[in-house]
C-alpha positions as CSV (number, residue, x, y, z in Angstrom):
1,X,18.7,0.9,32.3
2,X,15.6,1.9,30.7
3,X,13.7,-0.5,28.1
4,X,12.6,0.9,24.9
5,X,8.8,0.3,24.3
6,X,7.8,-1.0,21.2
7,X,5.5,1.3,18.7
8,X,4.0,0.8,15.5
9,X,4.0,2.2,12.4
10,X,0.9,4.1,10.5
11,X,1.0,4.8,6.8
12,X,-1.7,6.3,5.2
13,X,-2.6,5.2,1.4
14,X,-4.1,8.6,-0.5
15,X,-6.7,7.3,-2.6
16,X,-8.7,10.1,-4.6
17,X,-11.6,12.0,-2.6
18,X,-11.2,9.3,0.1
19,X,-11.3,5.4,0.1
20,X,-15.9,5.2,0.7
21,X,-17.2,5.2,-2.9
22,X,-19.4,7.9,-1.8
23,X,-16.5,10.3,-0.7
24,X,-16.7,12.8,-3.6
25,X,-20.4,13.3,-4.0
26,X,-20.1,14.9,0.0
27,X,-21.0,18.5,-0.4
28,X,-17.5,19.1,1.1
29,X,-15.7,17.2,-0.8
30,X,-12.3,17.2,-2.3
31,X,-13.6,16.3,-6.0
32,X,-12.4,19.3,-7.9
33,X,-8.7,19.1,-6.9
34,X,-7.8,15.7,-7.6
35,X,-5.5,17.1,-10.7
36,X,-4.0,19.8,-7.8
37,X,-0.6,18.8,-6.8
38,X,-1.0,21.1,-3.7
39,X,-3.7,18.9,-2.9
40,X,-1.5,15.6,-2.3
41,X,1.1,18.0,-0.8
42,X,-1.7,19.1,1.8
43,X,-2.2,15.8,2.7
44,X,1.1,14.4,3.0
45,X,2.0,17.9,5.3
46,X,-1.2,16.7,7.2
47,X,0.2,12.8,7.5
48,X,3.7,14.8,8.7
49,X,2.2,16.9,11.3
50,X,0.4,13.3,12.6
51,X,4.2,11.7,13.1
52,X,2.9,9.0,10.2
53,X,5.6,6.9,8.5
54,X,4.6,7.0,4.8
55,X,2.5,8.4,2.2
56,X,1.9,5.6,-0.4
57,X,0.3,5.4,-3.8
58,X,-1.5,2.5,-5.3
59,X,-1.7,2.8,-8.9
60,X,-4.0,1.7,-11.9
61,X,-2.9,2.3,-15.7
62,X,-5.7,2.5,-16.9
63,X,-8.8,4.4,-16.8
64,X,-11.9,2.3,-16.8
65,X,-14.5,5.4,-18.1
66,X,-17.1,3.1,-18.8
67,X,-19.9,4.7,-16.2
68,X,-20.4,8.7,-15.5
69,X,-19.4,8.0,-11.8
70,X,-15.8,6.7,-12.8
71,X,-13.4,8.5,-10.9
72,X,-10.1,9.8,-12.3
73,X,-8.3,8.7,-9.0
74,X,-4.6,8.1,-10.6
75,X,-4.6,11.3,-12.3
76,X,-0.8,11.2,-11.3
77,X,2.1,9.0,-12.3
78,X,2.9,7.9,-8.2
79,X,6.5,9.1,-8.9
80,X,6.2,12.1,-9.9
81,X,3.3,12.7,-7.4
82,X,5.8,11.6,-4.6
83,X,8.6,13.9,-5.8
84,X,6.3,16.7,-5.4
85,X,5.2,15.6,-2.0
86,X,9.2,15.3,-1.2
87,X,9.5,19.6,-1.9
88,X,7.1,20.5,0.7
89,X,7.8,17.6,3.6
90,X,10.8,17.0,5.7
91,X,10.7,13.7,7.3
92,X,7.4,11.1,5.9
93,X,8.4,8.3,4.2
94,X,7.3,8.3,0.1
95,X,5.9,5.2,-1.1
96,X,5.3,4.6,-5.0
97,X,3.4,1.1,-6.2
98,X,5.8,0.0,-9.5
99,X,4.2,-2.9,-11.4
100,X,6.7,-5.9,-12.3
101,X,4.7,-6.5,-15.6
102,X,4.7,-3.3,-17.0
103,X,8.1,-1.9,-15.7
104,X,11.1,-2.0,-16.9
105,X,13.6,-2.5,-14.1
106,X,16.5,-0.3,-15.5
107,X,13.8,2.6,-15.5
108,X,12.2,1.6,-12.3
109,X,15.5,1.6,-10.0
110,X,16.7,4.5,-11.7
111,X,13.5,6.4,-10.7
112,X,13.2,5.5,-7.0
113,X,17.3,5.8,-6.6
114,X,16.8,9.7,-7.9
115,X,13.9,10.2,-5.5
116,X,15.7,8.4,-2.5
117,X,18.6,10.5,-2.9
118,X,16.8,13.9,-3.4
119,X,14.6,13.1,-0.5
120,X,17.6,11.6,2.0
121,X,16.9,7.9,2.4
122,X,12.6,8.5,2.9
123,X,11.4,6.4,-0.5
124,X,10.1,2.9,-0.2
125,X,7.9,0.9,-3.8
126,X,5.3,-1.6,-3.2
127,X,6.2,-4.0,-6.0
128,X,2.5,-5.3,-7.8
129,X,1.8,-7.7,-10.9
130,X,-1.0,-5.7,-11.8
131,X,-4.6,-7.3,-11.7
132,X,-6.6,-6.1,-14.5
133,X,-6.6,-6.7,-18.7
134,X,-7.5,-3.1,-19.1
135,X,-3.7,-2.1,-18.2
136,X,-1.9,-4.6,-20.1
137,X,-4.2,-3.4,-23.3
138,X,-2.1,-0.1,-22.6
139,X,0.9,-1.8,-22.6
140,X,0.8,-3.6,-25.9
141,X,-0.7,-6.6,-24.5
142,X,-4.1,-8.4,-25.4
143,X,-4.7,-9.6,-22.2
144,X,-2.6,-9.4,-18.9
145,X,-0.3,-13.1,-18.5
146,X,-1.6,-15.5,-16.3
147,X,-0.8,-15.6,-12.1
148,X,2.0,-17.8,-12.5
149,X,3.6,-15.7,-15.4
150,X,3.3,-12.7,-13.4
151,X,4.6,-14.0,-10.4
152,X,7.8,-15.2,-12.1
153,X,8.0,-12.2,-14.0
154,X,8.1,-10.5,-10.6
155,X,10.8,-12.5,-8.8
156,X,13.5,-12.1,-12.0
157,X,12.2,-8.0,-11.4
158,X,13.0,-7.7,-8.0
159,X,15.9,-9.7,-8.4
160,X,17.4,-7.2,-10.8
161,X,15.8,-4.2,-8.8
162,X,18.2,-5.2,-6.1
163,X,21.2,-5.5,-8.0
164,X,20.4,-2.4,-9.4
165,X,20.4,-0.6,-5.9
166,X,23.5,-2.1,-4.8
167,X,25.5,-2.2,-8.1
168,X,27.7,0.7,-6.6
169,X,28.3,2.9,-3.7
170,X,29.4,6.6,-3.2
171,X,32.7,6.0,-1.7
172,X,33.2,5.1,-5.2
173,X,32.9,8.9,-6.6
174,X,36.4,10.3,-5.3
175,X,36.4,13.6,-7.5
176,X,40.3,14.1,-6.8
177,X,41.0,16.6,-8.7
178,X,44.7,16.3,-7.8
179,X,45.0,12.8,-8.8
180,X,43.2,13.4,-11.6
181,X,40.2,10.7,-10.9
182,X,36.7,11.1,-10.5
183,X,35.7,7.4,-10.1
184,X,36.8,4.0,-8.7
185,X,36.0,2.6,-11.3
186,X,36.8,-1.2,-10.8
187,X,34.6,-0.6,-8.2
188,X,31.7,0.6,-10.5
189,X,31.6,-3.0,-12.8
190,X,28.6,-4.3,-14.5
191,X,26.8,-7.4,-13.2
192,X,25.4,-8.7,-16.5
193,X,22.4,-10.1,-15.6
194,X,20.4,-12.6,-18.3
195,X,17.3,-14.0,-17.5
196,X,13.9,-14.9,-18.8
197,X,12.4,-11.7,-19.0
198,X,15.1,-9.0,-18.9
199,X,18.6,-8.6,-20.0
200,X,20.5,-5.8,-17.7
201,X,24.3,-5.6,-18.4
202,X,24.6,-2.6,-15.6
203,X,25.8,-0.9,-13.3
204,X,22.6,1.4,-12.5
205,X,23.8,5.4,-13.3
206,X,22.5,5.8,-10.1
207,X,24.7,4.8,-6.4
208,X,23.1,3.3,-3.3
209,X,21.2,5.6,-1.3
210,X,21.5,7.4,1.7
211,X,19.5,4.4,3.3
212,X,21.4,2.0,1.4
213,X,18.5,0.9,-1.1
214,X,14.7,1.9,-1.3
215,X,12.3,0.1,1.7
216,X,10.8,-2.9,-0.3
217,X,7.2,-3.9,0.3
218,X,4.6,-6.1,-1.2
219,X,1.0,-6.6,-1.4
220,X,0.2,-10.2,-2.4
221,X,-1.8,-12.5,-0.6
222,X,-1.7,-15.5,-2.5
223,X,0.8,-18.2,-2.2
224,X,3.2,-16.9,-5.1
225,X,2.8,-13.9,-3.6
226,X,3.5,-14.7,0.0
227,X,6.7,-16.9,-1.3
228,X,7.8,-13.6,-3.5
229,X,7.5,-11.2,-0.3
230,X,9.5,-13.5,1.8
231,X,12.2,-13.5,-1.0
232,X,12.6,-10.0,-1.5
233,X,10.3,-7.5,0.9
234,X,10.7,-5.7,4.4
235,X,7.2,-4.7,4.8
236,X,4.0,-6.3,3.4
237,X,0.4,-4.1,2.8
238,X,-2.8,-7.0,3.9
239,X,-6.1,-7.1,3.9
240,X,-7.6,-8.5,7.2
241,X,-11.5,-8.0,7.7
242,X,-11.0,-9.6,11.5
243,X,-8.3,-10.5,14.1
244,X,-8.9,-14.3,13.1
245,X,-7.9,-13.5,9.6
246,X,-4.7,-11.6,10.4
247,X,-3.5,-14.3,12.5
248,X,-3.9,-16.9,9.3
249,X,-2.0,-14.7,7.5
250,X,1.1,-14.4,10.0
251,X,1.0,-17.8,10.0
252,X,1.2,-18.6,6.3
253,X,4.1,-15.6,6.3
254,X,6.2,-17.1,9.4
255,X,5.4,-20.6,7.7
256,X,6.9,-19.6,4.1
257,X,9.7,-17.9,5.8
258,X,10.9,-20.7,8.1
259,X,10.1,-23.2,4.6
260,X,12.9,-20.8,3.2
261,X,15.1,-21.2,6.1
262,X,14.9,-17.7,7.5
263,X,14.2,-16.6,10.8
264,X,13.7,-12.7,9.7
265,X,10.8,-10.7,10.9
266,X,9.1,-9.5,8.1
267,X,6.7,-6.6,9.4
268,X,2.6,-6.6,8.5
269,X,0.3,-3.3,8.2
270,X,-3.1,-4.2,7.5
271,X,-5.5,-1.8,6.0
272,X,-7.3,0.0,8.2
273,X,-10.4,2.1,7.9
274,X,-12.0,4.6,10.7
275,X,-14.6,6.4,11.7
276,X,-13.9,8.8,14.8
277,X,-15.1,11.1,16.9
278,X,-15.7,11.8,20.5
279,X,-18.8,10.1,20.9
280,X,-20.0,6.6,18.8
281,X,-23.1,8.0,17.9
282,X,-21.5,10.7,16.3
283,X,-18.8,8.1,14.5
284,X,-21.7,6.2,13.1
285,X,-23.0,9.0,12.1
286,X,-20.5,9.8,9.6
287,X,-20.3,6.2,8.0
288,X,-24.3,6.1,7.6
289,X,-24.1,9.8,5.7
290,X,-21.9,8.3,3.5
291,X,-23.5,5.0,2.9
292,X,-26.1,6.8,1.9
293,X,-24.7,8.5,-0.9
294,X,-23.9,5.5,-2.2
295,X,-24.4,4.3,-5.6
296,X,-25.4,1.1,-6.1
297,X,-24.2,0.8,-9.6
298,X,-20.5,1.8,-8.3
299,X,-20.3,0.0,-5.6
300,X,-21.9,-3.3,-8.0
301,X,-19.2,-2.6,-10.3
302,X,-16.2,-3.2,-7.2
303,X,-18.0,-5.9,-6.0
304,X,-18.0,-7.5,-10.6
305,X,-14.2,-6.9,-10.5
306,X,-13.4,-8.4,-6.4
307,X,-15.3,-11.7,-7.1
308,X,-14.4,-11.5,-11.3
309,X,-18.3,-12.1,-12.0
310,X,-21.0,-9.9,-13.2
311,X,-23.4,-8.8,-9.8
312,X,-25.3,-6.8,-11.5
313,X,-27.8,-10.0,-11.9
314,X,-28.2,-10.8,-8.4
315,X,-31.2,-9.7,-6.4
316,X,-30.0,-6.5,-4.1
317,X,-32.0,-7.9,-1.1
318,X,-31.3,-11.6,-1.7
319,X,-28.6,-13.6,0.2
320,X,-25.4,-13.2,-1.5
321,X,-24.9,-16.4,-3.9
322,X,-22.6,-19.1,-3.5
323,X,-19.2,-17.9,-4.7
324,X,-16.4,-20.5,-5.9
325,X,-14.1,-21.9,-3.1
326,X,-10.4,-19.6,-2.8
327,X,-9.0,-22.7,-4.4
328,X,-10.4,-21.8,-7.9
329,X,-10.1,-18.4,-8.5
330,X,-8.1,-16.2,-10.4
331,X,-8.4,-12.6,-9.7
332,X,-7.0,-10.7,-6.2
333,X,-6.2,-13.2,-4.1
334,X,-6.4,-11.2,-0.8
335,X,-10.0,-9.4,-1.2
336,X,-11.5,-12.7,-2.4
337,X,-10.8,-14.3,0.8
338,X,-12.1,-11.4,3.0
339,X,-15.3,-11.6,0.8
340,X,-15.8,-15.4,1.9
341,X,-14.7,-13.9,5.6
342,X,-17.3,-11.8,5.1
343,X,-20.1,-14.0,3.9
344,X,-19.3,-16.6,6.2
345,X,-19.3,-14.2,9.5
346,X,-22.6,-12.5,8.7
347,X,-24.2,-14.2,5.7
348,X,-25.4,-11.2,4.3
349,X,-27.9,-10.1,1.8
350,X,-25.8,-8.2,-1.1
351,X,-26.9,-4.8,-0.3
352,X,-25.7,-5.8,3.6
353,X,-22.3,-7.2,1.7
354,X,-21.5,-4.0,-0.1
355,X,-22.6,-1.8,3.1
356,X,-18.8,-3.4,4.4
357,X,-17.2,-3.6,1.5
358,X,-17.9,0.6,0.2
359,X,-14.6,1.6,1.7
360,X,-11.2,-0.2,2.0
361,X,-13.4,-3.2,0.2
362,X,-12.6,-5.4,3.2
363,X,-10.0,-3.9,5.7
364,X,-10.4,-3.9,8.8
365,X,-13.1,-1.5,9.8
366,X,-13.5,0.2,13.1
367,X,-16.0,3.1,14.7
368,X,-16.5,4.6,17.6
369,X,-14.0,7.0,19.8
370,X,-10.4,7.2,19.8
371,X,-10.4,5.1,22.9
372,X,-12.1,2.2,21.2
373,X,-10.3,2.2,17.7
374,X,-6.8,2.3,19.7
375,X,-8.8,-0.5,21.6
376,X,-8.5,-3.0,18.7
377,X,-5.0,-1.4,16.9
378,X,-3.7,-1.9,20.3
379,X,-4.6,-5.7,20.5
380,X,-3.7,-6.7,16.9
381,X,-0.4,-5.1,17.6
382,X,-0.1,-6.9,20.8
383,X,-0.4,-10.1,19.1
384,X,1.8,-9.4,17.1
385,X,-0.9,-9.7,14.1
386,X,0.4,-6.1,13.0
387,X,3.1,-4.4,13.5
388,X,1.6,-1.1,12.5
389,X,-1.8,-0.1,10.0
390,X,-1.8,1.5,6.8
391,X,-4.8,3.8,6.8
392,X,-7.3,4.0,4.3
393,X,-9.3,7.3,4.9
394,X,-13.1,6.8,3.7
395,X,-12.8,10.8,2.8
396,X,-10.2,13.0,2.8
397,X,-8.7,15.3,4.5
398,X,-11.7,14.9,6.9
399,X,-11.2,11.7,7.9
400,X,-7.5,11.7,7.8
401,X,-7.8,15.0,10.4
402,X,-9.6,13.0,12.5
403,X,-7.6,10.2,12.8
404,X,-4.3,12.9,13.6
405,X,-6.5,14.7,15.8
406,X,-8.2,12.4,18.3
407,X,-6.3,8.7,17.5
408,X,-2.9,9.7,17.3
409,X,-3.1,11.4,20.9
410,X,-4.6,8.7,22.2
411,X,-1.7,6.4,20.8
412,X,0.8,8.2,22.5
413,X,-0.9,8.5,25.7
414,X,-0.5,4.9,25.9
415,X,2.9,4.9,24.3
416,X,2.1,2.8,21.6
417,X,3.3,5.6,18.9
418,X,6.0,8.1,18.7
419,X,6.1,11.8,19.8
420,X,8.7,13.2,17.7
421,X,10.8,11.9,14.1
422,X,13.8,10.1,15.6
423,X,15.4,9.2,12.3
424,X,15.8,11.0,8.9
425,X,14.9,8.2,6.6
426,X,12.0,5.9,5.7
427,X,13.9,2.7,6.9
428,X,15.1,4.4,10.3
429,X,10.7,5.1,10.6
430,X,10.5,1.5,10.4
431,X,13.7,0.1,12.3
432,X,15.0,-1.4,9.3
């Protein structure tokens, strides 16, 4: 009897030019396709031929043009990007990023039930509150509701969502013809749901799909948002900056999950950011090319928006000042506590802090050769830290070739990733 090895999983988030702020001033550069569609299909063919579980798409509705070097990086709706990634790929996983505060769920289920049933089972959504006033000024909204409106906002959502997914099945459609019926329907009933937010009578116009109901994932990092993943998601997207990090967060997952009374293994995929190639020197060598190209204004502005201050004031080459303690701040949860990682590992001046922060803003960064990235995903895996990485490619497709071309090799020589598509849907990738 033969015992099945463990792998993990790899996702790759397609951000734009690439995740480095830098990426699209490269000579080579994908800049002038980001409105190509064939461009995202490329990639997402690319992510296929590299065995990876998902494409995913975070989202922004907004567009913050307020500098020359803004980048139109959501120049598609996720959905309708995904469903023309779905016409040109065969077996990767499709993830779309819907946004509890701005969605209406009746919409939103309908949507990802249509694409899971055109695509087989492969669709997953990475439910968000949204983080920024901009986007609820486009959705007749002064401002955006505060954390703990959002957050209970969400849970009524994804409450619905999942009665939506479920509210009937396709054993229901009989189409006799000779019995004259096309439907069961008492078993197609609405499930009248009345809340605080939303007021669904149902059933969704859409069955259950081929993998039963859309993967569910989920980004927060703050305690709402770690009690609202344990509630409703299979797969949580973190930001880690070190091993010690992503061990603190298992532990607040596994200690909000057994608090609920569930034993469940909910899986983790950190953000992970490389720089690869056969030799280090070669791998650094491609990080310092873009950190040179960096603006500082841009890369200012990401740091204005992570810690919700104005940076702009603070000396470049000065120590970075003190920031207010986790327990006191509003904004993104999850990159504010990797910046205080960050200051407190290497108390670094402010051009030094934005140096780690220019691509993935925090994730987990590694460099060198395939040998030593697979070095450190092999570890946090081993823990049990991470069950699998979601990649965040500082440019792209270069970097994302890279990674398929020397990493995933190297993965499989060890056995640590698969060498085929054993399943035909997203939650078969993940063993769901």
């Amino acid at each position: 009897m033969t015992t099945k090895v463990k792998q993990m999983n790899i996702g790759v988030l397609i951000y734009g030019c690439g995740h480095h702020q830098a990426a699209w001033r490269m000579p080579d550069s994908s800049i002038k396709r980001l409105g190509d569609k064939r461009y995202y299909q490329s990639l997402a063919q690319l992510a296929e031929r590299g065995l990876l579980d998902a494409v995913f798409f975070a989202d922004n509705q907004s567009f913050p043009a307020k500098t020359d070097t803004a980048l139109p990086a959501f120049w598609f709706d996720p959905i309708v990007n995904l469903t023309a990634i779905s016409q040109v790929t065969a077996h990767i996983g499709l993830v779309s990023t819907i946004s509890s505060t701005f969605s209406n769920p009746f919409t939103a289920a309908r949507q990802l039930l249509s694409l899971d049933h055109v695509t087989g089972g492969r669709v997953g959504w990475n439910l968000v509150t949204s983080m920024t006033d901009l986007e609820a000024q486009n959705h007749s909204m002064s401002a955006l509701p505060n954390h703990e409106s959002r957050y209970a906002k969400a849970d009524e959502f994804a409450k619905v969502m999942n009665q939506l997914f479920t509210s009937w099945h396709t054993k229901a459609f009989i189409h006799s013809r000779d019995d004259n019926q096309v439907i069961h329907s008492d078993m197609i009933q609405p499930f009248h749901h009345h809340g605080t937010h939303f007021n669904v009578k149902g059933p969704s116009t859409t069955p259950a799909s081929p993998q039963g109901k859309p993967v569910a994932m989920q980004a927060g990092a703050s305690p709402q948002g770690i009690a609202l993943a344990t509630k409703y998601a299979e797969a949580i997207y973190s930001v880690s900056w070190n091993i010690q990090q992503a061990r603190q967060f298992r532990q607040r997952l596994d200690k909000q999950l057994a608090k609920n009374g569930e034993k469940r293994h909910i899986k983790i995929f950190p953000g992970l950011v490389t720089y690869v190639a056969k030799t280090r020197e070669e791998a650094m060598a491609k990080k310092h090319a873009l950190d040179h190209a960096l603006p500082i204004e841009t890369a200012l502005e990401q740091l204005s928006f992570f810690v919700q201050q104005d940076c702009f004031a603070w000396d470049i080459d000065d120590k970075v000042p003190e920031l207010p303690p986790i327990e006191d701040f509003t904004g993104p949860i999850g990159r504010y506590e990797t910046i205080l990682t960050i200051i407190r590992d290497k108390d670094p001046t402010v051009r030094e802090l934005l140096g780690y922060l220019n691509a993935g803003g925090g994730h987990l960064t590694l460099i060198g050769t395939p040998e030593d990235i697979v070095d450190t995903m092999a570890q946090w895996f081993d823990e049990g830290v991470a069950d699998g990485f979601n990649l965040m490619p500082p440019t792209l497709p270069h970097s994302l070739e890279d990674f398929i071309e020397l990493v995933v090799p190297e993965l499989q020589r060890r056995g640590l990733y698969r060498e085929r598509y054993t399943s035909q849907t997203f939650r078969g990738h993940l063993n769901l």
